[in-house]
C-alpha positions in Angstrom: 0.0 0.0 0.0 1.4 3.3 -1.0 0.7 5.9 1.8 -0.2 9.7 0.8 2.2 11.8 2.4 0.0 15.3 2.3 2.4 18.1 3.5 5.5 16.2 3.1 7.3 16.9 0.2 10.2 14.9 -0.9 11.9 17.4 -3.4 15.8 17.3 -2.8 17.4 20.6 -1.7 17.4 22.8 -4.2 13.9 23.6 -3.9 14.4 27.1 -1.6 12.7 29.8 -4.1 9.4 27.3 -4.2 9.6 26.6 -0.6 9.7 30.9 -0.1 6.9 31.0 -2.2 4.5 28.3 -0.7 5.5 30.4 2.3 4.5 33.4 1.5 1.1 32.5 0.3 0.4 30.9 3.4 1.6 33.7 5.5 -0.3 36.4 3.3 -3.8 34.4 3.4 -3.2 33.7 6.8 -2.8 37.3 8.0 -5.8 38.2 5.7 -7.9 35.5 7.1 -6.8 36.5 10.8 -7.6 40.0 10.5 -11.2 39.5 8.0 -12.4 37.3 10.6 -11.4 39.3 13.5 -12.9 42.5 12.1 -16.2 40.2 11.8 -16.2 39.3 15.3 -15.7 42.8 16.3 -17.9 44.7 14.5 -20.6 41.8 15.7 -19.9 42.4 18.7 -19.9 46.4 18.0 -23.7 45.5 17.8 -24.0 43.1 20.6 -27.5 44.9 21.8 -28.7 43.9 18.6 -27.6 40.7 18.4 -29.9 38.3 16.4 -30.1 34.5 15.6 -28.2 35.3 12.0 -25.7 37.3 13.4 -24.8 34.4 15.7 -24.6 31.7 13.1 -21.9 34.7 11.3 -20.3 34.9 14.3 -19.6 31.0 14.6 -18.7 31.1 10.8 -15.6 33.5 12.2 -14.8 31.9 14.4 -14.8 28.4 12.4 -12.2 30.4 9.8 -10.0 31.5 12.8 -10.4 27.9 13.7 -9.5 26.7 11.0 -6.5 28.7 9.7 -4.8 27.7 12.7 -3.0 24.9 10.6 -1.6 27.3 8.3 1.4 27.5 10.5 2.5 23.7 11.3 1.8 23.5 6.9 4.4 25.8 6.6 6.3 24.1 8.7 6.2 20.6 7.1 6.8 21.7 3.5 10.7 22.9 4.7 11.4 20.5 6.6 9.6 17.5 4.9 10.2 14.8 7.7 7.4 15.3 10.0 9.1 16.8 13.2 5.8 17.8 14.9 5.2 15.1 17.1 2.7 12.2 17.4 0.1 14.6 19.3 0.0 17.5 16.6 -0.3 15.1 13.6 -3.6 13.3 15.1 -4.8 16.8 15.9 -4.0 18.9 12.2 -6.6 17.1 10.6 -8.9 16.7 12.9 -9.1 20.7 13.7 -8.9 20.9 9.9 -12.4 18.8 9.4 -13.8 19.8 12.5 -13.6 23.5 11.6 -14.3 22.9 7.9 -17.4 21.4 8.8 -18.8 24.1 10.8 -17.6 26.8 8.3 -19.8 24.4 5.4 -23.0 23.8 7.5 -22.9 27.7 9.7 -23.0 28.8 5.3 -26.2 26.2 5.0 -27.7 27.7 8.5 -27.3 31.1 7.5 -29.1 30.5 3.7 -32.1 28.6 6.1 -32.3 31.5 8.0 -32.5 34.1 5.4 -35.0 32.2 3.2 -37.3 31.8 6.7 -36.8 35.9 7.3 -37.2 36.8 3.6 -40.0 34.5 3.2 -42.4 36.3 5.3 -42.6 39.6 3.3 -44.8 38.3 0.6 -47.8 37.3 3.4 -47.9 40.9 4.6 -48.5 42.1 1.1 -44.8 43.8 0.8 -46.1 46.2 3.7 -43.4 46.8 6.7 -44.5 47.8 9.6 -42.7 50.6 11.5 -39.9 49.4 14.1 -40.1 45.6 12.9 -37.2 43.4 12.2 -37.6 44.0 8.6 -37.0 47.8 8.9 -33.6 47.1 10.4 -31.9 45.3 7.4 -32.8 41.5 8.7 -31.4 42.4 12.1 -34.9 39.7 13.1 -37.4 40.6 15.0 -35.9 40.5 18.3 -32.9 42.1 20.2 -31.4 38.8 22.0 -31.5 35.3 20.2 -33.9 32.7 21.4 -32.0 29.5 23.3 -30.7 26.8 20.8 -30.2 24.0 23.0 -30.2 21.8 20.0 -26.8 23.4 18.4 -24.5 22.2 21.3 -25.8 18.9 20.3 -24.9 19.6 16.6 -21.7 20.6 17.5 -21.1 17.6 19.7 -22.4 15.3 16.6 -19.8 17.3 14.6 -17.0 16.4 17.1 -17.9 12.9 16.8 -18.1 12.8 13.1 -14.7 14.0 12.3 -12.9 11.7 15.4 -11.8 9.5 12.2 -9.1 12.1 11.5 -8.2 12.3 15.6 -8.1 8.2 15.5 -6.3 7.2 12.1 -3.8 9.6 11.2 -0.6 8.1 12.6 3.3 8.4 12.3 5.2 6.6 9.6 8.6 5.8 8.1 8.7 6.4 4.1 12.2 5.8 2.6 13.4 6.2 6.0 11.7 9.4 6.8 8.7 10.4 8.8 5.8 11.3 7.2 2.2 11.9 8.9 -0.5 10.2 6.9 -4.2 8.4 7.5 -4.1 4.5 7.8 -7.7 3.2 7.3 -7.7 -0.3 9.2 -9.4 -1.4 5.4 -10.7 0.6 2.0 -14.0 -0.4 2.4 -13.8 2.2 5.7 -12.2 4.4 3.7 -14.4 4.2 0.9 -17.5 4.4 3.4 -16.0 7.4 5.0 -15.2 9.4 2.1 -18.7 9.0 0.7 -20.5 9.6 3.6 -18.4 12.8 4.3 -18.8 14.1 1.0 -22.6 13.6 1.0 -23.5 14.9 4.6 -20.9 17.6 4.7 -20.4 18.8 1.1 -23.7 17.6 -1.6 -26.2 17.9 1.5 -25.6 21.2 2.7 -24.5 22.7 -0.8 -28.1 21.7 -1.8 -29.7 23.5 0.7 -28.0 26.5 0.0 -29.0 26.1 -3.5 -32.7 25.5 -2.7 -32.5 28.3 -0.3 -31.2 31.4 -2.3 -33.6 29.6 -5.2 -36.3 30.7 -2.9 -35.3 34.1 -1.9 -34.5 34.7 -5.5 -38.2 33.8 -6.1 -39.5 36.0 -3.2 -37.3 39.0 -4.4 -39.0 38.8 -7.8 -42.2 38.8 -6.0 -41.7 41.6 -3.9 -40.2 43.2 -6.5 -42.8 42.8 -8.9 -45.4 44.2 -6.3 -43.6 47.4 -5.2 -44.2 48.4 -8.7 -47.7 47.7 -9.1 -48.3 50.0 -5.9 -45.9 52.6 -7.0 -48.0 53.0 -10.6 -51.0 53.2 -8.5 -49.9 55.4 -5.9 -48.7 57.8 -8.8 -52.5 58.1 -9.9 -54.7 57.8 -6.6 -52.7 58.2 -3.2 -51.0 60.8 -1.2 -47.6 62.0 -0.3 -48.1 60.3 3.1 -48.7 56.6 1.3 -45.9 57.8 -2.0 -43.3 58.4 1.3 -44.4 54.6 2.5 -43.9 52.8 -0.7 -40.7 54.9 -1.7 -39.6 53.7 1.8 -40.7 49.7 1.1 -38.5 50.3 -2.5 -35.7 51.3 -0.8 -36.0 48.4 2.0 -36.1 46.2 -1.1 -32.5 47.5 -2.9 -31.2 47.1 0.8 -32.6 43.4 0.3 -31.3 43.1 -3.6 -27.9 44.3 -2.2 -27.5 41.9 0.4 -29.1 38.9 -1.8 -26.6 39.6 -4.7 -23.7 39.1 -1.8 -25.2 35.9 -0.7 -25.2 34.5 -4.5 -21.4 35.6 -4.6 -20.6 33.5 -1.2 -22.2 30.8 -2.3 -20.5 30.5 -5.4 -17.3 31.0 -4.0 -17.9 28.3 -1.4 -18.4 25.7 -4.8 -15.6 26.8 -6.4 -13.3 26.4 -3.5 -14.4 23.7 -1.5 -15.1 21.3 -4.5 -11.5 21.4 -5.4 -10.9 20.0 -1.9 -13.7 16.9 -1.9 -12.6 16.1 -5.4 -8.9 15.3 -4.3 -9.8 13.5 -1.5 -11.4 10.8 -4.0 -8.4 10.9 -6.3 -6.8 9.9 -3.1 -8.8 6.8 -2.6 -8.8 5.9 -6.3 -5.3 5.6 -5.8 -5.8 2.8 -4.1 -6.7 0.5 -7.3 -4.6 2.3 -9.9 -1.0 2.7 -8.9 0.1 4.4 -12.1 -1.9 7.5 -10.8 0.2 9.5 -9.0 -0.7 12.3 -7.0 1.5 14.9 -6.0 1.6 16.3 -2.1 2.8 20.1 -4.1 -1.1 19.8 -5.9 -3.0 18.8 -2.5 -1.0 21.5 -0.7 -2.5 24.0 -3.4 -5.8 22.8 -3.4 -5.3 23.3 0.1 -3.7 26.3 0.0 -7.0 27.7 -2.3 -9.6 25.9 0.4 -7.9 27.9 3.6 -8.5 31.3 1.1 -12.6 30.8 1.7 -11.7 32.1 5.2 -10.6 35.1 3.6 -13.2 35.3 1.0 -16.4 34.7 4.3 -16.0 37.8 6.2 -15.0 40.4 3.2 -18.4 39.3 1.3 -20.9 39.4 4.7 -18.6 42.7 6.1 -19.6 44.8 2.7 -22.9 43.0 2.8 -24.0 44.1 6.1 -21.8 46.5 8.2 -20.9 48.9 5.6 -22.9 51.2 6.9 -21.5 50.4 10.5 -17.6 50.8 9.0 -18.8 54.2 7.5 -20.1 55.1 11.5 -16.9 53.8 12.9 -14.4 55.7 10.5 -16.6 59.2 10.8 -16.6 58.8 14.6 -13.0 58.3 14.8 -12.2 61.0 12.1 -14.6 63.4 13.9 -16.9 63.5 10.9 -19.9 62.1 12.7 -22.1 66.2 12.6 -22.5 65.5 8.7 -24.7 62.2 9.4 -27.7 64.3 9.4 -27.2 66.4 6.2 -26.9 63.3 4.0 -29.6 61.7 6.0 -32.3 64.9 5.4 -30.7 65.2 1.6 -31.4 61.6 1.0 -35.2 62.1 2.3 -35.6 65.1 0.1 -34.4 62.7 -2.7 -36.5 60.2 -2.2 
């Protein structure tokens, strides 16, 4: 049985510039992924007194990435010194964190398309109509200040835990051409096979459908809404007052903030398929190489496809930060630049536009 050796790299010593680069990459998307993330968690908890369910399922997507790029560091170690010199204890636990943390970042993305769909979902049963000081008016803040108990998600996270124990249990120390390399030994392939398939299904197809289905929906409800806001604006052009005009021009505008934040959605979910496929489809060419020898399977292409799997952890909190606390940044940088007087002006010249 030929053993994959992931982040060891068997490539003589004249490899330095390559082994720079590899370094520098992770280094860069580390520090991009350590301060994204971190910005995240702070301007969350900026707006702790309005903290709602969505905003909590963000906030464990954060701290999944910061979770997860924790690995970047013993990576970078193993591809210079190629011999696994980490120990017993940190090669059981690189993969496991590595799972463990991927799998909350995948299904905390699935949670938070369930969640919009349920909070976008109700417009269309009020008729498009918002009523003044809901959760709707506050740019799906939800409809209350603190979130409800979930006693149900420390069980999730608990079933996550137990799910990924395969990486804690099978990952062991071994000698290849007399060096040690840190790799997974499946007591047989039919586990293996088992493993990879029910991983790929549960954590990858599963929870990629439902974000599918989901932002299917809203799309659906957006056109709706959409579609409605005009039919009452041609009306109230012919038959309503400037009170009622003021109320739909205020609905329209609650719908861009909507369009805005739904066209941000669609571009984190595509860039959670196009860089977490890259990832699932490896780990079968992996197993495959179990029946055909002659396909070989470099660790310098799993540790790019890594490399491009840890970037989602940059990608997260840049595409929900400009989604929903732009506003908020704006606040922050005008208080601190002494700006904040001029909030008024634009606020009374945007009323007279509208």
């Amino acid at each position: 049985k030929t053993y994959f050796p992931f982040f060891s790299d068997f490539r003589g010593r004249n490899v330095t510039a390559l082994r720079v680069g590899e370094s520098v990459a992770l280094g860069s998307i580390f520090l991009l992924a350590l301060l994204g993330n971190v910005w995240g968690i702070c301007l969350l908890a900026w707006r702790r007194h309005r903290l709602c369910v969505a905003n909590c399922l963000v906030l464990n997507l954060f701290c999944a990435d910061l979770l997860f790029i924790t690995a970047i560091p013993f990576i970078g170690v193993v591809r210079w010194t190629e011999s696994w010199v980490l120990g017993d204890v940190i090669c059981h636990m690189l993969f496991y964190v590595m799972t463990l943390s991927g799998t909350v970042i995948i299904l905390s993305l699935s949670a938070v398309s369930l969640e919009r769909v349920v909070s976008i979902a109700r417009l269309p049963a009020t008729g498009g109509r918002t009523a003044p000081g809901s959760g709707r008016q506050r740019g799906y803040e939800g409809g209350s200040s603190r979130p409800p108990a979930r006693p149900e998600m420390g069980l999730g996270e608990g079933q996550r835990c137990g799910k990924n124990c395969t990486m804690l249990l099978f990952f062991f120390i071994l000698c290849k051409q007399e060096v040690q390399i840190c790799t997974l030994v499946w007591p047989s392939t039919a586990g293996e096979v088992l493993w990879d398939v029910t991983y790929a299904t549960v954590v990858f197809l599963i929870p990629g459908l439902v974000i599918v289905v989901s932002y299917s929906k809203i799309l659906q409800v957006l056109f709706y809404f959409v579609i409605q806001l005009g039919e009452i604006t041609k009306a109230s052009r012919r038959s309503l007052n400037a009170g009622l005009a003021y109320s739909h021009n205020h609905q329209i505008r609650v719908s861009q903030q909507d369009y805005k934040l739904f066209r941000a959605l669609i571009v984190l979910m595509i860039s959670f398929f196009i860089m977490w496929s890259p990832i699932i489809i490896i780990i079968f060419l992996i197993l495959v190489q179990n029946y055909k020898q002659d396909l070989n399977i470099l660790p310098s292409v799993f540790f790019w496809i890594v490399l491009f799997t840890f970037a989602n952890s940059v990608v997260n909190p840049v595409l929900y930060n400009v989604a929903h606390f732009r506003r908020k940044c704006q606040e922050i940088l005008l208080y601190f630049t002494g700006n904040h007087t001029g909030n008024g002006a634009g606020t009374e010249t945007t009323a007279k536009r509208s």
